[in-house]
N, CA, C and O atoms as CSV, one atom per row, in Angstrom:
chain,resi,resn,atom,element,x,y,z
A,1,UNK,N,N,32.751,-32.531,18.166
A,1,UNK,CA,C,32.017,-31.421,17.586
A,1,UNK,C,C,31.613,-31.808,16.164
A,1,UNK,O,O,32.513,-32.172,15.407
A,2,UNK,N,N,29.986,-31.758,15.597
A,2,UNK,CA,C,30.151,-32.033,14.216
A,2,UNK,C,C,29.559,-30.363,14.146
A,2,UNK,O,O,28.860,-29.666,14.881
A,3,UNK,N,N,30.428,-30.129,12.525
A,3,UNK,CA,C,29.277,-28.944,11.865
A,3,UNK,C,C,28.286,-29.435,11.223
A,3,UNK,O,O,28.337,-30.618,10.886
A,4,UNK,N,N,27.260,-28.708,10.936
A,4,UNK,CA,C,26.374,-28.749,9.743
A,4,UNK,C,C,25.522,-27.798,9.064
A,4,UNK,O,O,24.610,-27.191,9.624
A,5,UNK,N,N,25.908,-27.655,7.572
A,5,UNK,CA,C,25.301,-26.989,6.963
A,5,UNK,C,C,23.985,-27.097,6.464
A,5,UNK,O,O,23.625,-27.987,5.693
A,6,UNK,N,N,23.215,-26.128,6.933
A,6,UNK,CA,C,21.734,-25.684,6.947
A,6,UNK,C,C,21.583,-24.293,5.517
A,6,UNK,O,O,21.980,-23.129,5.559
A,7,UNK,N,N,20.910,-24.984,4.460
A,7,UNK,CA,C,20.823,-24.081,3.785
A,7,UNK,C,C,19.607,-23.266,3.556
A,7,UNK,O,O,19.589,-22.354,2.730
A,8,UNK,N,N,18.473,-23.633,4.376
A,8,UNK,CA,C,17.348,-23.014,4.996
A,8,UNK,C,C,17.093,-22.093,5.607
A,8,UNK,O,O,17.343,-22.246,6.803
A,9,UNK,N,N,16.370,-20.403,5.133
A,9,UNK,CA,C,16.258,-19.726,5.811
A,9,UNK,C,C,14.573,-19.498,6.977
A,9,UNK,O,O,14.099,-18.540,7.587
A,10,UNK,N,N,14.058,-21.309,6.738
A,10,UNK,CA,C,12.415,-20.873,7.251
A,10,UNK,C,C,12.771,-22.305,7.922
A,10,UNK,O,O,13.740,-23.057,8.027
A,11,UNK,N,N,11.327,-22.230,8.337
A,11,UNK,CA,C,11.039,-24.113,8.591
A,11,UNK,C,C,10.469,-24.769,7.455
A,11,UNK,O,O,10.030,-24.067,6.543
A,12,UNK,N,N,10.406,-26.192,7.369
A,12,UNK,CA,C,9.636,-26.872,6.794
A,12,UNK,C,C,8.387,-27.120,7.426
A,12,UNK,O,O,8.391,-27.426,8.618
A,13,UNK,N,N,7.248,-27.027,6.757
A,13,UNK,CA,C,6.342,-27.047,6.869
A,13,UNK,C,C,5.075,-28.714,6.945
A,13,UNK,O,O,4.576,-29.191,5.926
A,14,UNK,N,N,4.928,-29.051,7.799
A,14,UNK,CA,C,4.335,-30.585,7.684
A,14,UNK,C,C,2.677,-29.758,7.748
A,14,UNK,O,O,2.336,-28.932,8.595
A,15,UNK,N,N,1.847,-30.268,6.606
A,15,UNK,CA,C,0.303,-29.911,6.906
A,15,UNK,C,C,-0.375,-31.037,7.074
A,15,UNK,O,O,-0.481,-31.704,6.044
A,16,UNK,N,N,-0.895,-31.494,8.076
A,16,UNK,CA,C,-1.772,-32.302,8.358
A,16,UNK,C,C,-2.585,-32.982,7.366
A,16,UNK,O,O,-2.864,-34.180,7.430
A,17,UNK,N,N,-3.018,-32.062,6.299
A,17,UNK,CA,C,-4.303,-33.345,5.318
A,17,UNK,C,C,-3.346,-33.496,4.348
A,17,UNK,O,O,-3.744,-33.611,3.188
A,18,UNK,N,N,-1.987,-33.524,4.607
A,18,UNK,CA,C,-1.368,-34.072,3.458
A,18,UNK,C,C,-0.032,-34.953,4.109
A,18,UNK,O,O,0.985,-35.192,3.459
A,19,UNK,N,N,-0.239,-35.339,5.392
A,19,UNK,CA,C,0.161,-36.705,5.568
A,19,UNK,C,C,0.070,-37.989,5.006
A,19,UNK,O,O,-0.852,-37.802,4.213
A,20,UNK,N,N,0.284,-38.760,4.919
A,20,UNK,CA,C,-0.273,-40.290,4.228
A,20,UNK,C,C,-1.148,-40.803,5.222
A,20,UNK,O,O,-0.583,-41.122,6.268
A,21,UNK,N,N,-2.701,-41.010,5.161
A,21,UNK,CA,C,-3.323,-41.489,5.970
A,21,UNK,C,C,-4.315,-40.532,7.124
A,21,UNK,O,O,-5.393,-40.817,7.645
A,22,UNK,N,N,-3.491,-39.369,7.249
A,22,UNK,CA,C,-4.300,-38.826,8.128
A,22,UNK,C,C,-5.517,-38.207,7.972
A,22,UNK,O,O,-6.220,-37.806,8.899
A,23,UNK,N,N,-5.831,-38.107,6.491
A,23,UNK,CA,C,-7.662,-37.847,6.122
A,23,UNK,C,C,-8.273,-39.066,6.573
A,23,UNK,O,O,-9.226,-38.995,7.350
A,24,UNK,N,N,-7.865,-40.108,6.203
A,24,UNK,CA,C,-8.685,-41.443,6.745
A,24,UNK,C,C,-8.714,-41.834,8.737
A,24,UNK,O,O,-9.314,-42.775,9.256
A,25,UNK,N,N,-7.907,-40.815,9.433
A,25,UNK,CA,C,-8.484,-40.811,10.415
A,25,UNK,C,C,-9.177,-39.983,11.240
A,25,UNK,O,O,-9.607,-40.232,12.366
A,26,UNK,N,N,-9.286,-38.635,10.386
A,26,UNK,CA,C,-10.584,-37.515,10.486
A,26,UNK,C,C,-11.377,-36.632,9.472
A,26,UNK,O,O,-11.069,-36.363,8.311
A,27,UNK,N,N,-12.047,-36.396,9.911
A,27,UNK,CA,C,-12.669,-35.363,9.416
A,27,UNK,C,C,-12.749,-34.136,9.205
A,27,UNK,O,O,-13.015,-33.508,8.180
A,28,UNK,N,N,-12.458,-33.765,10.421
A,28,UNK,CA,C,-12.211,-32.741,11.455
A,28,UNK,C,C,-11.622,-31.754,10.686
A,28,UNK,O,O,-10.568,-32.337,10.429
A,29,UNK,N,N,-11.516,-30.459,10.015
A,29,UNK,CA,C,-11.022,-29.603,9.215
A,29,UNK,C,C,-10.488,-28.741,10.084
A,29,UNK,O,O,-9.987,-27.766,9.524
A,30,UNK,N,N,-10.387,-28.746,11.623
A,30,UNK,CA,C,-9.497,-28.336,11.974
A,30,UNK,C,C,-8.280,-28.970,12.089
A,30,UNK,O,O,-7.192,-28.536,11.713
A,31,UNK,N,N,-8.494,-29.913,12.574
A,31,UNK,CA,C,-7.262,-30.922,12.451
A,31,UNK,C,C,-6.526,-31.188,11.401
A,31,UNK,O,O,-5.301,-31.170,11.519
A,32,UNK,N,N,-7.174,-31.506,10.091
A,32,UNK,CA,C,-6.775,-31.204,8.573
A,32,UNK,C,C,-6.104,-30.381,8.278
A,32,UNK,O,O,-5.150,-30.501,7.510
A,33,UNK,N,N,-6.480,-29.307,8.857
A,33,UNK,CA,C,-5.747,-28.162,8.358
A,33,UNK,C,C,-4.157,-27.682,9.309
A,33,UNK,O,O,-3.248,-26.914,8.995
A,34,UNK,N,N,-4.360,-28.466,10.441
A,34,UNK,CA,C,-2.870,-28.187,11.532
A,34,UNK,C,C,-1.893,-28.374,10.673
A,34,UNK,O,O,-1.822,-28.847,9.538
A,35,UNK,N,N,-1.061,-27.860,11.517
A,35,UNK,CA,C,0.110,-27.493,10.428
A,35,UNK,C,C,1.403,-27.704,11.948
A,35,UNK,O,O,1.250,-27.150,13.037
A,36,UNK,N,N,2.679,-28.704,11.555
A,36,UNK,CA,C,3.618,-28.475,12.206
A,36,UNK,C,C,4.516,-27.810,11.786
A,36,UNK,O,O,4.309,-27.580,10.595
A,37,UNK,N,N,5.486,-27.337,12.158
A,37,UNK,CA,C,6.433,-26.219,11.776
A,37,UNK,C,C,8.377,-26.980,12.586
A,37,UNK,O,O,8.840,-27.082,13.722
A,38,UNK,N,N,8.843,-27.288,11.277
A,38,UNK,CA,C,9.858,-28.340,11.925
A,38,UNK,C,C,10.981,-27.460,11.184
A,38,UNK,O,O,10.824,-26.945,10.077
A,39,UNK,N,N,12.394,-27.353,12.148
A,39,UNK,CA,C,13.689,-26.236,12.372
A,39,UNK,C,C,14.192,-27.647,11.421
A,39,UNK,O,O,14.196,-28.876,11.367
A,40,UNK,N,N,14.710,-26.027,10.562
A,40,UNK,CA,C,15.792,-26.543,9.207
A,40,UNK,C,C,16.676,-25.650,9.444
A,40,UNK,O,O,17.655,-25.672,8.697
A,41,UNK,N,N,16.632,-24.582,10.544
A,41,UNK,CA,C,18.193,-24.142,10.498
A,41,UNK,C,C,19.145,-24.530,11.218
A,41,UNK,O,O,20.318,-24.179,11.091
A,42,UNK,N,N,18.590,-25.478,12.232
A,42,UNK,CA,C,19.410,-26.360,13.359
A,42,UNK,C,C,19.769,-25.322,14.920
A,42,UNK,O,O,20.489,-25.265,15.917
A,43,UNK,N,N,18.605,-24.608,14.159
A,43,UNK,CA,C,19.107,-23.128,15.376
A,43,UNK,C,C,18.252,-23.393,17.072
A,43,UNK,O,O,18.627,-23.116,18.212
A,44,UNK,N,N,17.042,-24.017,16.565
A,44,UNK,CA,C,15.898,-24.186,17.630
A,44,UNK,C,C,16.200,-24.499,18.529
A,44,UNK,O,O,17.163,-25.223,18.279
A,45,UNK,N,N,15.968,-24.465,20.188
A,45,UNK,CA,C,15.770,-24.667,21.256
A,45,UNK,C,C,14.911,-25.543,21.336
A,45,UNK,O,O,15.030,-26.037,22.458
A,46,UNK,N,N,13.924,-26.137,20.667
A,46,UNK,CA,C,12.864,-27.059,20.933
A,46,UNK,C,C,12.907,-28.173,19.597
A,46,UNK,O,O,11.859,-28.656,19.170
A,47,UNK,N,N,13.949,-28.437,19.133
A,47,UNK,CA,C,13.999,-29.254,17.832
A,47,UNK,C,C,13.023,-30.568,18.133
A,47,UNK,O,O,13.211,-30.977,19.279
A,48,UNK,N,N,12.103,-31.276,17.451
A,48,UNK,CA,C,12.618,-31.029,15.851
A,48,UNK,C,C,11.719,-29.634,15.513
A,48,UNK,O,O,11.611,-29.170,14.377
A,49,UNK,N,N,11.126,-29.086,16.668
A,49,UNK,CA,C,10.166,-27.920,16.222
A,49,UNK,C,C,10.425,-26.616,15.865
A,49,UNK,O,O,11.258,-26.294,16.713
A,50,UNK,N,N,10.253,-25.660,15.161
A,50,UNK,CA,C,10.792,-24.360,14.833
A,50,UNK,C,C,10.168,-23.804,16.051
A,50,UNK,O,O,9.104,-24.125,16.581
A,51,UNK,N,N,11.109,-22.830,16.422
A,51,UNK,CA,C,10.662,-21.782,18.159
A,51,UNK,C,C,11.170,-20.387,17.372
A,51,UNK,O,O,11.411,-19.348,17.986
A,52,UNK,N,N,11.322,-20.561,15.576
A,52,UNK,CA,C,11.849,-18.569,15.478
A,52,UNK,C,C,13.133,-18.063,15.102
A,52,UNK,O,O,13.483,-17.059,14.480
A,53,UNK,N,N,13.850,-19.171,15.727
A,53,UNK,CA,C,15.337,-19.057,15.890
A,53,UNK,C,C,16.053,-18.558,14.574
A,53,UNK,O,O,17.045,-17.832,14.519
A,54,UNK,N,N,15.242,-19.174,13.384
A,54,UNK,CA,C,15.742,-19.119,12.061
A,54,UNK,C,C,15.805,-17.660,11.402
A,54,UNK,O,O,16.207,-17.404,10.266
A,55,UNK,N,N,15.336,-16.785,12.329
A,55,UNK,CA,C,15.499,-15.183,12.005
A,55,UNK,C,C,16.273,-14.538,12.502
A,55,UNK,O,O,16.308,-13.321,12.685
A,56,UNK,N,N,16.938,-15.309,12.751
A,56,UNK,CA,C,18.829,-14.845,13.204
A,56,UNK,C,C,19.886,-15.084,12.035
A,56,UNK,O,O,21.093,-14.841,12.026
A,57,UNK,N,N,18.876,-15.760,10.828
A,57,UNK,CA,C,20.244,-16.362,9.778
A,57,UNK,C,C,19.510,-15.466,8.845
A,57,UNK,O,O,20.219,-15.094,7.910
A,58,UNK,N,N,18.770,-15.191,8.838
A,58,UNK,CA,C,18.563,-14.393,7.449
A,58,UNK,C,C,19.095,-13.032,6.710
A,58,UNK,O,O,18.830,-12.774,5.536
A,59,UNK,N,N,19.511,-12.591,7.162
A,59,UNK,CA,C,21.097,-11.531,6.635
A,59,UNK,C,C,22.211,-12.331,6.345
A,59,UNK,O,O,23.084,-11.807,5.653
A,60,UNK,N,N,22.397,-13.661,6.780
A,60,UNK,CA,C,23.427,-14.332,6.297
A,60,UNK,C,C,24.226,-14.390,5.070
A,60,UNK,O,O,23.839,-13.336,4.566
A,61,UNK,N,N,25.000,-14.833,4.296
A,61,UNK,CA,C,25.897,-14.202,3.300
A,61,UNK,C,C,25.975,-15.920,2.789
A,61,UNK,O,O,26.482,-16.706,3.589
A,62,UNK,N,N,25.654,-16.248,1.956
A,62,UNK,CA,C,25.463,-17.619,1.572
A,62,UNK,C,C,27.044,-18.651,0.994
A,62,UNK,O,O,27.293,-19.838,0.783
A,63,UNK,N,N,27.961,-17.026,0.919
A,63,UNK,CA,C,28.996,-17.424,0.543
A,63,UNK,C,C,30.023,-17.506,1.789
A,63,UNK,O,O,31.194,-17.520,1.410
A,64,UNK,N,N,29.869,-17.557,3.038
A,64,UNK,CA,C,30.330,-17.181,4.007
A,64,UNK,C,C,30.121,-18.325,4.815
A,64,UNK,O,O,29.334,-19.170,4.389
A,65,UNK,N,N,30.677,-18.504,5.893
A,65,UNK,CA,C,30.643,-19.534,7.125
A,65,UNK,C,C,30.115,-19.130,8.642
A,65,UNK,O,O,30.395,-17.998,9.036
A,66,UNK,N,N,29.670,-19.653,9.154
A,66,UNK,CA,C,28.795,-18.342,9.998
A,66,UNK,C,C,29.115,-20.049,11.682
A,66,UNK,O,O,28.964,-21.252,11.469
A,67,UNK,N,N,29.354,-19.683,12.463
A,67,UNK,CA,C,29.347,-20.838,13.579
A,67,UNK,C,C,28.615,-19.816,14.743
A,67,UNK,O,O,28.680,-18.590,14.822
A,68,UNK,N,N,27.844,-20.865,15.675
A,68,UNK,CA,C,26.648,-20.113,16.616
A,68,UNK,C,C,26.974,-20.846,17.900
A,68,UNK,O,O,27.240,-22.048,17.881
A,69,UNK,N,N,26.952,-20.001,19.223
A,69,UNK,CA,C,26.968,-20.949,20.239
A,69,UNK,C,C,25.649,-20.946,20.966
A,69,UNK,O,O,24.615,-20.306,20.770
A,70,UNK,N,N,26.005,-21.896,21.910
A,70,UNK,CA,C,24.761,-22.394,22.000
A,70,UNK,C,C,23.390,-21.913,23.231
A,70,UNK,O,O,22.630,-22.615,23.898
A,71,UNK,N,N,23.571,-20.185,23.095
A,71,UNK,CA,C,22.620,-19.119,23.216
A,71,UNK,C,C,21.989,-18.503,21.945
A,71,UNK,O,O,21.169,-17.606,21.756
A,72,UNK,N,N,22.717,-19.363,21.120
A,72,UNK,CA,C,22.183,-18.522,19.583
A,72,UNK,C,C,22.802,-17.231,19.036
A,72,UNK,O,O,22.179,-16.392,18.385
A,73,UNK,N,N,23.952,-17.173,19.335
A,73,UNK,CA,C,24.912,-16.069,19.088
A,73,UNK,C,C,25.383,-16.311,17.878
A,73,UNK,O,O,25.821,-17.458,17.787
A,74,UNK,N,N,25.490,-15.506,16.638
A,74,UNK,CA,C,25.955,-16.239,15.346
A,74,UNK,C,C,27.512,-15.084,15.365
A,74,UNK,O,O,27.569,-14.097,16.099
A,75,UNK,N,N,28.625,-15.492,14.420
A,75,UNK,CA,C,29.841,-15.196,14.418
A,75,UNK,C,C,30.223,-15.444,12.909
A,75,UNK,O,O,30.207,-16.643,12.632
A,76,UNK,N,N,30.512,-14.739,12.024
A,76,UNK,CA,C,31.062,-15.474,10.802
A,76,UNK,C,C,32.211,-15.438,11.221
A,76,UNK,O,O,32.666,-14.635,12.036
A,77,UNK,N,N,33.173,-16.966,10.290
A,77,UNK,CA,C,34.365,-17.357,10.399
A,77,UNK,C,C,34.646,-17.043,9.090
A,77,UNK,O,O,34.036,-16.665,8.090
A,78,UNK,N,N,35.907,-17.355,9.460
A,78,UNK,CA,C,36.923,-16.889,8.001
A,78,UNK,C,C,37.219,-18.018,7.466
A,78,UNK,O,O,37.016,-18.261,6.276
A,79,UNK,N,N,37.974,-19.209,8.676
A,79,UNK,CA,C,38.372,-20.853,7.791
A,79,UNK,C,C,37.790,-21.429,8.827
A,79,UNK,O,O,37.579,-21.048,9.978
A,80,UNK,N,N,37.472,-22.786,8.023
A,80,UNK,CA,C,37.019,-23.943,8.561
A,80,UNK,C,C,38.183,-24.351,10.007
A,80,UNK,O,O,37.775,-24.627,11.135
A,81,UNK,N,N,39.402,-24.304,9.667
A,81,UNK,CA,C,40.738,-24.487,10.634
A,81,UNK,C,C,39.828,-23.850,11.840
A,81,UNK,O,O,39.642,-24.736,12.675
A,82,UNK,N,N,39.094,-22.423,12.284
A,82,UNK,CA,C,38.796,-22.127,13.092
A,82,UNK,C,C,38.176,-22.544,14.390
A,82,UNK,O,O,38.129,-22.065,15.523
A,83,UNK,N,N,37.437,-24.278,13.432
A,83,UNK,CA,C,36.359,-24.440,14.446
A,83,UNK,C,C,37.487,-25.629,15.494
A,83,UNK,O,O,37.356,-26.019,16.654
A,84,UNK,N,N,38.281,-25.843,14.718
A,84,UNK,CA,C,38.906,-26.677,15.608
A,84,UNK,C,C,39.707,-26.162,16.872
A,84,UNK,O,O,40.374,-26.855,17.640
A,85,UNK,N,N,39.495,-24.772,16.920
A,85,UNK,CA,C,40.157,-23.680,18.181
A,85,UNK,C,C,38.851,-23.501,18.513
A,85,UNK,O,O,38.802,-22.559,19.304
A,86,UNK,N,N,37.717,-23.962,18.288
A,86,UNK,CA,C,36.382,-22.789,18.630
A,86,UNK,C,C,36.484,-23.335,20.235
A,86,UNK,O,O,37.243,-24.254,20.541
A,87,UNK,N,N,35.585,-22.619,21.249
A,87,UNK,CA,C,35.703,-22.964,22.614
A,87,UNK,C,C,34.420,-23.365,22.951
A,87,UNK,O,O,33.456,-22.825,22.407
A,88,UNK,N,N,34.255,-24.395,23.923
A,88,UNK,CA,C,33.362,-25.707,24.157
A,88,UNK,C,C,31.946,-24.904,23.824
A,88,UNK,O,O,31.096,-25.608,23.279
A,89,UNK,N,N,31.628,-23.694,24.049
A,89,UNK,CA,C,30.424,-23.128,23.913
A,89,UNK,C,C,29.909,-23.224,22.811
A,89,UNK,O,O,28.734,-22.897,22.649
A,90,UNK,N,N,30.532,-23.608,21.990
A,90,UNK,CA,C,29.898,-23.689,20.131
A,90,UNK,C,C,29.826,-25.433,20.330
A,90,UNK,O,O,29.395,-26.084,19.378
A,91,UNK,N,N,30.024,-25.761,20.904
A,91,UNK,CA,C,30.080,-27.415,20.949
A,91,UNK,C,C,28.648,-28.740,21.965
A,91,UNK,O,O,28.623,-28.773,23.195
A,92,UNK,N,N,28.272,-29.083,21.625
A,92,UNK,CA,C,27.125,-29.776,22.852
A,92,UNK,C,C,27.811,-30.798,22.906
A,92,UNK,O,O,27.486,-31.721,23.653
């Protein structure tokens, strides 16, 4: 089991005309302007892509420990000791 702390309440944002290179292979201002949308809360179903998920952490308590299984169920914990009892469902 690893944890990891995600201190992100959105996605990061990749915009297309500000790749390295990708003006020099269009023109295209639609394409320029695409935009990917990549999960910084580690919550997503479709990583590395944001699917939303990240609006399940935003009431979160920044001072707090929060562990999720893996339907997206969030739980705050009290100690870290916890996760080592947590049950396989918080675990991939």
């Amino acid at each position: 089991m690893r944890m990891i702390k995600h201190g992100r309440h959105h996605p990061y944002v990749l915009k297309m005309r500000d790749a390295p290179g990708y003006s020099n292979i269009t023109s295209d201002e639609k394409a320029l302007n695409y935009e990917l949308h990549l999960c910084a809360c580690g919550l997503s179903r479709n990583k590395p892509y944001c699917d939303g998920s990240h609006a399940k952490t935003k009431t979160e308590d920044a001072a707090k420990l929060y562990v999720y299984d893996l339907e997206g169920n969030g739980s705050e914990i009290e100690e870290t000791e916890q996760l080592a009892d947590a049950p396989n469902e918080y675990t991939e």
